[in-house]
C-alpha positions in Angstrom: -20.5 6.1 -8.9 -18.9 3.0 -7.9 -19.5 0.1 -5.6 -17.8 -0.9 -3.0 -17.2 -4.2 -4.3 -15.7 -2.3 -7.6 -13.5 0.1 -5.5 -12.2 -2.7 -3.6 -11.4 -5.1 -6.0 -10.1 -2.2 -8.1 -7.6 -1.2 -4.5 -6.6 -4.8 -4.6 -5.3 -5.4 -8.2 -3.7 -1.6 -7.9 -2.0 -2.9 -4.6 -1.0 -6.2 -5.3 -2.3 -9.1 -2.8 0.2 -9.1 0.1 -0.4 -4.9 -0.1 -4.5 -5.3 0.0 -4.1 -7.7 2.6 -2.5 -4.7 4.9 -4.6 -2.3 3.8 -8.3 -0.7 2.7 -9.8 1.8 1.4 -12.5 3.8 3.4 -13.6 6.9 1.9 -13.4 9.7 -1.0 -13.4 13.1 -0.2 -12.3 15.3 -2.9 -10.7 13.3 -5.1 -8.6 12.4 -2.5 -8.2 8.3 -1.1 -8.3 7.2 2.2 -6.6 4.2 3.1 -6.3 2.4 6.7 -3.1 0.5 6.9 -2.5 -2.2 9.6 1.1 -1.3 10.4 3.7 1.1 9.6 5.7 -0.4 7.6 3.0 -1.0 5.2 2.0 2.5 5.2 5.7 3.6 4.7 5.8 1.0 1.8 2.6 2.0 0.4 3.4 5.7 0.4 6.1 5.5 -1.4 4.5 3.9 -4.7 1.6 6.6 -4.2 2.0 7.9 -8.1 1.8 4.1 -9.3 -0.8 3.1 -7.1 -3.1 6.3 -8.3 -2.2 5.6 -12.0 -3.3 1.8 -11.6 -6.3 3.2 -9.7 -7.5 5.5 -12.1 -6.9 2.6 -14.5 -8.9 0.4 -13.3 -11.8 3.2 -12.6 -12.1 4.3 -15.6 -13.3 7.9 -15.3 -12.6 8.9 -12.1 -9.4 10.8 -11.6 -7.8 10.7 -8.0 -5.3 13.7 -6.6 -3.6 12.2 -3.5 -4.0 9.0 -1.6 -4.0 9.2 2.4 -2.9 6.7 4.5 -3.4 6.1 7.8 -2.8 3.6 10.5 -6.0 2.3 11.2 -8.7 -0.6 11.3 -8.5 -2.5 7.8 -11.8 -5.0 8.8 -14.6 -2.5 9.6 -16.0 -0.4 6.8 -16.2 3.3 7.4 -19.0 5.3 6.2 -18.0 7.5 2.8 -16.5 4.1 0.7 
């Protein structure tokens, strides 16, 4: 199990900086990610690195292995239960 701290920091270096400031992570529900995205064209931009960002994920969490990443348009400051 990780913390949030961990998942969010591990989001962030997966992401890149101008990415994690457009976007968070918010739950895991069967090995799935979902991600709240400020604005469209972040989620479009996002979605279309998926594979990279879930191979940089995993990476950087070591043992846990992600399916899909889901993203969402959505609140990126509050915290949703599930993270």
């Amino acid at each position: 199990r990780f913390t949030e701290e961990e998942i969010r920091q591990a989001w962030q270096e997966a992401v890149g900086p101008d990415a994690a400031r457009h976007s968070v992570p918010v739950s895991f529900k069967k090995a799935s990610v979902f991600v709240n995205v400020d604005r469209s064209s972040w989620l479009y931009e996002l979605t279309t690195k998926k594979k990279e960002i879930l191979t940089k994920l995993e990476e950087k969490l070591k043992g846990k292995k992600f399916k899909d990443i889901r993203f969402r348009i959505g609140d990126i400051t509050k915290k949703e239960q599930g993270t």
